[in-house]
Backbone as CSV, one residue per row, in Angstrom:
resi,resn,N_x,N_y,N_z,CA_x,CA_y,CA_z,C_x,C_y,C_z
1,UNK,50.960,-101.583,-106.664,50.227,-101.027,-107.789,48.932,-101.807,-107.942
2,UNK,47.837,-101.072,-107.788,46.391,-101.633,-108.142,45.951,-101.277,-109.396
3,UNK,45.180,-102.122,-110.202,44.327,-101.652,-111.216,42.956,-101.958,-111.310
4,UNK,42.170,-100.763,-111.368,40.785,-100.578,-111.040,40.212,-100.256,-112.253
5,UNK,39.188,-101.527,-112.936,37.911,-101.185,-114.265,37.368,-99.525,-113.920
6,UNK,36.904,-99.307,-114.863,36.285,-98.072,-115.164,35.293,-98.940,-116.034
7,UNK,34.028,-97.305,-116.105,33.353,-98.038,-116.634,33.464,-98.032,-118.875
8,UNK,34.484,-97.550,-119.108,34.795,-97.971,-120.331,35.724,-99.474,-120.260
9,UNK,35.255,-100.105,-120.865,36.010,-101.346,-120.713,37.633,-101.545,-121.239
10,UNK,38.633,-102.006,-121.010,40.176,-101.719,-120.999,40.327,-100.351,-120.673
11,UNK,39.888,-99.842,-120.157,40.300,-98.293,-119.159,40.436,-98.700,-117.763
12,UNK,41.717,-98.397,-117.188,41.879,-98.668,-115.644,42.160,-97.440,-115.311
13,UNK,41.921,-97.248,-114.197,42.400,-96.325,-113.340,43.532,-97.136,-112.124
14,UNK,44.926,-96.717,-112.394,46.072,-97.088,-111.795,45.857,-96.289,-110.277
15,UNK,46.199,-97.187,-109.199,46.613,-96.428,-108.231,47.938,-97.314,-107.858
16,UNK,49.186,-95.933,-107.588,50.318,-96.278,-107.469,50.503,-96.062,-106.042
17,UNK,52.075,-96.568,-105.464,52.120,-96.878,-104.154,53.563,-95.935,-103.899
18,UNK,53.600,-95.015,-104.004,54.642,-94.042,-103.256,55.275,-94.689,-101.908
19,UNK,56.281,-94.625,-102.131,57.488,-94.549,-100.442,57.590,-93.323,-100.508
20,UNK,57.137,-92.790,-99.554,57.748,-91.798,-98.917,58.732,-91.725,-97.510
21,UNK,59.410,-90.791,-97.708,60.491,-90.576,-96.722,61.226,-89.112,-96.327
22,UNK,62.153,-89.015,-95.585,62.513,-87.616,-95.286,63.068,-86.607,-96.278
23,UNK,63.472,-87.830,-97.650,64.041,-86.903,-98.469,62.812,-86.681,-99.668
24,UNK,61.405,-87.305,-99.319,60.719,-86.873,-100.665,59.602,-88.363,-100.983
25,UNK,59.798,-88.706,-102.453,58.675,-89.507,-102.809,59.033,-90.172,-103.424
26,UNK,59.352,-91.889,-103.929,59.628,-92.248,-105.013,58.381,-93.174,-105.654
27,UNK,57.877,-93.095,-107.208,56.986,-93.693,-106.937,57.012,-94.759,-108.396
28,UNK,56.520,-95.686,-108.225,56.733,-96.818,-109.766,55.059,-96.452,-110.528
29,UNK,55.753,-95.978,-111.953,54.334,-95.826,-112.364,53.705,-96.817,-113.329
30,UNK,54.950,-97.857,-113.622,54.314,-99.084,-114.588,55.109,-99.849,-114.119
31,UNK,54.282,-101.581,-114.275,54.706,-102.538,-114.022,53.961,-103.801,-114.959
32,UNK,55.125,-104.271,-115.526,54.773,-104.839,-116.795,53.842,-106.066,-116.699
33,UNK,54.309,-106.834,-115.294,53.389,-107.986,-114.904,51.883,-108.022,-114.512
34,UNK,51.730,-106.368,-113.662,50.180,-106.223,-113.725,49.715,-105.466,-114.394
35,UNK,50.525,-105.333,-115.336,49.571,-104.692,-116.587,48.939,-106.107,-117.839
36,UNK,50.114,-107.165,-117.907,50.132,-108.440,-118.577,49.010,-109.218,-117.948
37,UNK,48.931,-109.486,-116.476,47.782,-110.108,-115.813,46.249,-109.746,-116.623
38,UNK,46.410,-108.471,-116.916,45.106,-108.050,-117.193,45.050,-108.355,-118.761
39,UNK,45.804,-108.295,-119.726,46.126,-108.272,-120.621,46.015,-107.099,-121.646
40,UNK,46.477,-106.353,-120.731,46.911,-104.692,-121.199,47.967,-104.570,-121.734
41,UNK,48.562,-103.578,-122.583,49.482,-103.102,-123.629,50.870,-103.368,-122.455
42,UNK,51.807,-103.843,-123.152,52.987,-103.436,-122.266,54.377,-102.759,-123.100
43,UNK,54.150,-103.120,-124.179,55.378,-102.337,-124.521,54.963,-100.704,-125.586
44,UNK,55.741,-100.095,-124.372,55.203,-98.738,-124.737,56.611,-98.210,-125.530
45,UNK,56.402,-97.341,-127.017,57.065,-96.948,-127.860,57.663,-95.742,-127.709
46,UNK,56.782,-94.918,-127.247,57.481,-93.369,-127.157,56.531,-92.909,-125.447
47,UNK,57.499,-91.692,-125.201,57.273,-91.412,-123.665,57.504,-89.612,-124.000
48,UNK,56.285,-88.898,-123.225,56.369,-87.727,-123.633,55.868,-86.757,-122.037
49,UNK,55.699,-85.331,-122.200,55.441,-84.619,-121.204,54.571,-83.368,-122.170
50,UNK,53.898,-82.955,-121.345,53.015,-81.661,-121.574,53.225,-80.850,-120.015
51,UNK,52.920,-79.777,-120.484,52.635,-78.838,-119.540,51.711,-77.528,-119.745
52,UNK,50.977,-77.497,-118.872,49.736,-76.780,-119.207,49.597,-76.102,-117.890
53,UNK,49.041,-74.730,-118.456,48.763,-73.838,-117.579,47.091,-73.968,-117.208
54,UNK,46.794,-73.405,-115.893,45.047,-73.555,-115.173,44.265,-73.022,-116.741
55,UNK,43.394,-73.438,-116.726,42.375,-73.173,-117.704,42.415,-73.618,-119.185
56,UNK,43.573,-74.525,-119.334,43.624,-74.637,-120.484,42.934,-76.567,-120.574
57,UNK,42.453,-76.420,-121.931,41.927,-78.035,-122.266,42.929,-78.478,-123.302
58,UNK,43.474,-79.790,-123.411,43.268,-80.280,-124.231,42.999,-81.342,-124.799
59,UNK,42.805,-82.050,-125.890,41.855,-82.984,-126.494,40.433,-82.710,-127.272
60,UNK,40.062,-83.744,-127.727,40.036,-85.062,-127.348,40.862,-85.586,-128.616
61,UNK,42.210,-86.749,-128.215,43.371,-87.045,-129.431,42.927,-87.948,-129.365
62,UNK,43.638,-88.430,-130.033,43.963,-90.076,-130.683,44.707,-89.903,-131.966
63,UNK,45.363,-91.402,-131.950,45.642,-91.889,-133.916,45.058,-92.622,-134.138
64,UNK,44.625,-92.468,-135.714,43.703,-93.490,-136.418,44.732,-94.371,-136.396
65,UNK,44.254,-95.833,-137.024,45.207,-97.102,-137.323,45.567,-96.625,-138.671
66,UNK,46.867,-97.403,-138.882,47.442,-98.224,-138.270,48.223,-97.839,-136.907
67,UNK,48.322,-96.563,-136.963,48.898,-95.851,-135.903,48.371,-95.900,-134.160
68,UNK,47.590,-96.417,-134.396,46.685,-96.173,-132.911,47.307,-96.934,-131.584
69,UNK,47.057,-96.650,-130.498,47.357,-97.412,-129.533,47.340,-97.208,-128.515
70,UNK,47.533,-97.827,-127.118,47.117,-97.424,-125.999,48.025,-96.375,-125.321
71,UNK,47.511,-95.688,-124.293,48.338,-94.662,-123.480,48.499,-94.659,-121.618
72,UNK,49.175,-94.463,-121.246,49.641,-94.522,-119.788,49.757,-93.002,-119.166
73,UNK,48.871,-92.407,-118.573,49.411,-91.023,-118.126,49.120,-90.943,-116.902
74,UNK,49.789,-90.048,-116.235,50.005,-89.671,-115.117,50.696,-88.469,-114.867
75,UNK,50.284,-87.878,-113.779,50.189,-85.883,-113.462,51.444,-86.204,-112.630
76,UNK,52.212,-85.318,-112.755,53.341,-84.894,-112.053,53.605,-83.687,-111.445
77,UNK,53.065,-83.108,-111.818,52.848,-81.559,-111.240,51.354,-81.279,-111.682
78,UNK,51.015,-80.048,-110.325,49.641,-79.454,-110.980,48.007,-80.765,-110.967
79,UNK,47.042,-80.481,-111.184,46.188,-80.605,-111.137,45.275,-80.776,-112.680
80,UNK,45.001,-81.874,-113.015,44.096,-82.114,-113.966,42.690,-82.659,-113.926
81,UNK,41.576,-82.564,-114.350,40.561,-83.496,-114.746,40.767,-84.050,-116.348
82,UNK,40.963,-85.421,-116.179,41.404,-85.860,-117.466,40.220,-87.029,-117.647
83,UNK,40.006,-86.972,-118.803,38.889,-87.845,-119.715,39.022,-88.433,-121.078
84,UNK,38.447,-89.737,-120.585,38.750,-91.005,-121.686,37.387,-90.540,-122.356
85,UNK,37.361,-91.160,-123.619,36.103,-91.031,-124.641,36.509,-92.388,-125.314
86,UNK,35.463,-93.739,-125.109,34.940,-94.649,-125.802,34.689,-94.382,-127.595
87,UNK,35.752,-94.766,-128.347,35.358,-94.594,-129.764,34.972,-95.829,-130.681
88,UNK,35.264,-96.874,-130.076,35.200,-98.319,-130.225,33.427,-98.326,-130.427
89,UNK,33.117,-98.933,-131.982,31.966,-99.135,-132.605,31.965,-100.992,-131.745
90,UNK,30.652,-100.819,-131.363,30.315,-102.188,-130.653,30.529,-102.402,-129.255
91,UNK,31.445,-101.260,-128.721,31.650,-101.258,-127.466,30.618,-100.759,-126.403
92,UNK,30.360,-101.423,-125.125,29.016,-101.417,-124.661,29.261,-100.320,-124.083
93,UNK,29.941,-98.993,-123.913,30.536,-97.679,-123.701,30.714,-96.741,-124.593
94,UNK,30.425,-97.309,-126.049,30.271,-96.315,-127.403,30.029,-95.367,-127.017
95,UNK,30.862,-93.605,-127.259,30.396,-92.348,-127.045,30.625,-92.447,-125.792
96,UNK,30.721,-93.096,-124.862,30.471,-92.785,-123.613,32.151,-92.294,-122.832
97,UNK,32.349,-91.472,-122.166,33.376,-91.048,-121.391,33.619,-91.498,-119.878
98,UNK,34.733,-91.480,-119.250,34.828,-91.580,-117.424,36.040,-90.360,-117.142
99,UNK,35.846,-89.972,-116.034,36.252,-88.871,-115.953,37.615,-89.426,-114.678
100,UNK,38.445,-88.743,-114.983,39.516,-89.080,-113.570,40.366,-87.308,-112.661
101,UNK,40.183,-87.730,-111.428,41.350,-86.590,-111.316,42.735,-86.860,-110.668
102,UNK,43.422,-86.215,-111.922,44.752,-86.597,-111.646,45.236,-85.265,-110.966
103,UNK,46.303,-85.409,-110.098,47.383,-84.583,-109.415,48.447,-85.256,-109.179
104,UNK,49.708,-84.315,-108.907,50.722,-84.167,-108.063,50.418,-85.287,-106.732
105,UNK,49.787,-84.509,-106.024,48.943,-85.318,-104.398,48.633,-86.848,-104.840
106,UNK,47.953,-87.162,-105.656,46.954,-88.092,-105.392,48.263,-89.226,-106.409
107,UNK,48.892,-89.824,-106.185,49.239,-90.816,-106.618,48.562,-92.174,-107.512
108,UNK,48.140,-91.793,-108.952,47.347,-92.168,-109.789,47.465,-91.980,-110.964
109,UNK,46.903,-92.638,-111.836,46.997,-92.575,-113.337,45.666,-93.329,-114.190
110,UNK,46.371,-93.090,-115.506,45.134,-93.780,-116.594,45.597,-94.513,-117.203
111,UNK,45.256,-96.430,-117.564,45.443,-96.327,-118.794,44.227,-96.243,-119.659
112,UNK,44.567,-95.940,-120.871,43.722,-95.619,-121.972,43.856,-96.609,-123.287
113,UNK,43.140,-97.531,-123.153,43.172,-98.711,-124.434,43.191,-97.810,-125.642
114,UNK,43.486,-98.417,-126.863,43.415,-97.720,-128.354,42.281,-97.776,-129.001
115,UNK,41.821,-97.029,-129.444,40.000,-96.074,-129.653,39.419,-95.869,-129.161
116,UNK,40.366,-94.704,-127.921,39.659,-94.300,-126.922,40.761,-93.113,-126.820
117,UNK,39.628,-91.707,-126.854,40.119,-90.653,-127.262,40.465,-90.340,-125.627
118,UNK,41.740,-89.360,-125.654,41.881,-88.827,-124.670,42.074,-87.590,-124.382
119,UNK,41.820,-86.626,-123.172,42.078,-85.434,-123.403,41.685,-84.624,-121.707
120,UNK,41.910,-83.668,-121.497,42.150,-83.155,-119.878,41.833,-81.697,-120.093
121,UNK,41.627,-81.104,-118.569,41.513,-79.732,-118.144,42.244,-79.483,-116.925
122,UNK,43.079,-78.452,-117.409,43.935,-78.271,-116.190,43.050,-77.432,-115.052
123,UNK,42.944,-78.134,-114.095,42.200,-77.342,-113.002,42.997,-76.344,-112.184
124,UNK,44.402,-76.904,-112.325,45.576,-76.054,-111.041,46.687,-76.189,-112.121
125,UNK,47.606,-75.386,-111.905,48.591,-75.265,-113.066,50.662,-74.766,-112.634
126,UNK,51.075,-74.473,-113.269,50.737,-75.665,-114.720,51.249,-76.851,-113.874
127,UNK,50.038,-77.350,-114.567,50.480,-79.250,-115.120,51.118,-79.761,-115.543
128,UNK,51.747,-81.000,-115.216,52.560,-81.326,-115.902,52.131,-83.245,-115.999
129,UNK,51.895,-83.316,-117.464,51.476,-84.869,-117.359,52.797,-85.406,-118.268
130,UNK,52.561,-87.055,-117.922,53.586,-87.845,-118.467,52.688,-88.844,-118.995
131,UNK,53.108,-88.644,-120.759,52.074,-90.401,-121.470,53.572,-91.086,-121.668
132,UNK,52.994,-92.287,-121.710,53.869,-93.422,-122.328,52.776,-94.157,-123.484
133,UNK,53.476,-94.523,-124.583,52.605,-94.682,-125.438,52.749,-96.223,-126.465
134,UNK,51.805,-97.065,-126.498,52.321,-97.956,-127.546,52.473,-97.713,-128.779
135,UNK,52.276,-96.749,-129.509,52.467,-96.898,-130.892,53.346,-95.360,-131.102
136,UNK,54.221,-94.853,-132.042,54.739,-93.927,-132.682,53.778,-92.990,-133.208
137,UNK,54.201,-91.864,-132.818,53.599,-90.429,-133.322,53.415,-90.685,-134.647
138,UNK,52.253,-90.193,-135.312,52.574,-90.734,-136.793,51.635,-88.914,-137.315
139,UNK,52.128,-87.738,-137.634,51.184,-86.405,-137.491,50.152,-87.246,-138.861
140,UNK,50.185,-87.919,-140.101,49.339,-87.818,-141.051,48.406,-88.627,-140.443
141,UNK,48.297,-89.094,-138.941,47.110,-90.255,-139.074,46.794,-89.618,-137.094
142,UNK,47.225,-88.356,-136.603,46.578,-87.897,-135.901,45.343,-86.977,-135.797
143,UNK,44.250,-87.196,-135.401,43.343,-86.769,-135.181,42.562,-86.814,-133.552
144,UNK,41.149,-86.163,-133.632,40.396,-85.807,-132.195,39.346,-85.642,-132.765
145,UNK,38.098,-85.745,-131.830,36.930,-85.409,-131.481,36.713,-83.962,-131.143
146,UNK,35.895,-83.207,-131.048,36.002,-81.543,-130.842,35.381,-81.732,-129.028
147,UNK,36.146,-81.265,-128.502,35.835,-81.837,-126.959,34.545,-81.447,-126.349
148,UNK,33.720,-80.019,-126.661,32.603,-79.407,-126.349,31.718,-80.217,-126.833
149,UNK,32.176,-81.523,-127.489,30.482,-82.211,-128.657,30.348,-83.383,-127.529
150,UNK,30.885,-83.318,-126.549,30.723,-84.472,-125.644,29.777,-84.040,-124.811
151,UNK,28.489,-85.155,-124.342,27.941,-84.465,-123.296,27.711,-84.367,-122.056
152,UNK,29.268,-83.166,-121.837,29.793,-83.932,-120.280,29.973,-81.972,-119.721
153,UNK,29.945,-81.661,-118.244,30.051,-80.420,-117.645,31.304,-80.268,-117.745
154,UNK,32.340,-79.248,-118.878,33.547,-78.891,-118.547,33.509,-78.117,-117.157
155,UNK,34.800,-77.915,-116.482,35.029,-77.057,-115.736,34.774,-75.584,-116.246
156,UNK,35.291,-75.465,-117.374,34.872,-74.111,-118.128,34.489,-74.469,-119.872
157,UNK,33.311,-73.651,-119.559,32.925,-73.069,-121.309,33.863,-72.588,-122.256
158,UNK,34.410,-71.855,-121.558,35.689,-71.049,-122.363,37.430,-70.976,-121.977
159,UNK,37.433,-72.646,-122.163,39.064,-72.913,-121.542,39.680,-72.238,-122.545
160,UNK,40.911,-71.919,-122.684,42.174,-72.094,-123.617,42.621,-73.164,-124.264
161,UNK,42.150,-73.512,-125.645,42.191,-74.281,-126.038,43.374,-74.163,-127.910
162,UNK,43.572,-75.030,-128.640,44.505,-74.695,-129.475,43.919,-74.852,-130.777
163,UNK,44.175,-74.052,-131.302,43.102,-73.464,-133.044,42.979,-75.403,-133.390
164,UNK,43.820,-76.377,-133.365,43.608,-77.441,-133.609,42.662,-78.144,-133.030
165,UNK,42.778,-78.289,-131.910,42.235,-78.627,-130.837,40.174,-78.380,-130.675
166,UNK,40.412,-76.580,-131.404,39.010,-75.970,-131.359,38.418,-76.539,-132.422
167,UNK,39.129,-76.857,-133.937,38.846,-77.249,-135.436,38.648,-78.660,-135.339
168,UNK,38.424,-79.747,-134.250,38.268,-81.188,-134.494,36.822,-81.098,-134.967
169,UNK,36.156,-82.640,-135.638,34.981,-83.064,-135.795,34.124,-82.833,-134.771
170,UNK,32.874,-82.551,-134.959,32.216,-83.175,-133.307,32.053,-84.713,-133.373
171,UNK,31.495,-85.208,-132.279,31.607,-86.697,-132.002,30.283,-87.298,-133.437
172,UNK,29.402,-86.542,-133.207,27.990,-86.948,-133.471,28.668,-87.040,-135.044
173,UNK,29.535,-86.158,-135.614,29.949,-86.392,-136.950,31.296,-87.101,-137.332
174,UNK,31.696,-88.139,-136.219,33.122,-88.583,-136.102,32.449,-90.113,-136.832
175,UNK,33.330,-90.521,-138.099,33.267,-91.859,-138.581,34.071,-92.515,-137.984
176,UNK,33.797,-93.415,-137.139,34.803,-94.011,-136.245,35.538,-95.942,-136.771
177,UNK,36.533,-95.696,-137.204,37.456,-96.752,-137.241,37.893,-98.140,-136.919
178,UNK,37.473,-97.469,-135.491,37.407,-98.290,-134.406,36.520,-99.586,-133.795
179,UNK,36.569,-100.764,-133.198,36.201,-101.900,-133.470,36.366,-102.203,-132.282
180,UNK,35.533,-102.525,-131.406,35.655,-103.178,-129.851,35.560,-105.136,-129.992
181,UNK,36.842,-105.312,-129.306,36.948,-106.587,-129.271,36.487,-107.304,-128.342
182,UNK,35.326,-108.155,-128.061,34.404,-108.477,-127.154,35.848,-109.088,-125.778
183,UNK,37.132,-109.672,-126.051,38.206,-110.254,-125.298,38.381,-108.945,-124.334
184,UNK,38.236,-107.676,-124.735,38.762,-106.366,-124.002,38.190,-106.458,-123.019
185,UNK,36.413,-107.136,-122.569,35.776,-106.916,-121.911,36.420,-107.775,-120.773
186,UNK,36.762,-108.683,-121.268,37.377,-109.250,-120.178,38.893,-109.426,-119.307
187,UNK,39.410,-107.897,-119.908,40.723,-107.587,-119.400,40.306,-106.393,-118.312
């Protein structure tokens, strides 16, 4: 397992190490020691799945604090372009996004530090992603960014997206919470 900076700071891009063999693939998608080396989140609270059909977006999530916290995902089926969004006031990446593509094929993942919105487009479908998460679902302290206020080329203008999803803030009007800790820079 490697972990590779991005250019939002505590955002890695995981590349994992599959055995393969005659009967298939097995592959480790966290490992607590090189995630600790770096001094990344390790104990993750809740573990979830989505599945999404081609054309659909969603994001950009997050929880406000106290609820907030980092995320671990990775594609298991299907085909995504998935994107981090920098929400961290002071962070030398403020507003700024990195883009990843996850698949099935490509043996890889994200993590995603906490105030840092996340959110994807299924390119090939359905998708199927897996987060692991440090902090508990909390619905009164979930929120997003409206994903079109970013200024980045979706795959499509007019994904399938969810009346929630369409109703977020835009960025330019997002009061952000969030607080970049100069130590992150150096994880």
């Amino acid at each position: 397992m490697k972990l590779y900076p991005t250019i939002i700071p505590g955002c890695y891009e995981v590349e994992l190490s599959p055995r393969l063999d005659k009967r298939g693939s097995f592959v480790k998608t966290f490992q607590a020691t090189a995630f600790r080396e770096l001094g990344l989140e390790t104990g993750f609270l809740e573990s979830f799945y989505s599945v999404s059909q081609p054309n659909v977006l969603r994001g950009m999530h997050f929880q406000l604090p106290p609820s907030d916290g980092a995320k671990l995902v990775c594609c298991l089926q299907g085909e995504v372009l998935d994107v981090a969004l920098d929400l961290r006031v002071g962070s030398p990446c403020f507003a700024g996004y990195a883009t990843f593509e996850l698949s099935a094929g490509r043996a890889t993942a994200v993590y995603i530090p906490s105030g840092v919105a996340h959110g994807f487009y299924t390119r090939k479908g359905p998708a199927m992603l897996v987060y692991q998460v440090s902090s508990e679902y909390n619905p009164a302290l979930d929120a997003g960014v409206l994903w079109s206020s970013l200024k980045m080329d979706w795959p499509s203008a007019t994904p399938i997206c969810s009346t929630r999803d369409s109703n977020f803030v835009s960025l330019s009007d997002f009061v952000s919470p969030f607080r970049f800790a100069p130590t992150e820079a150096a994880a």
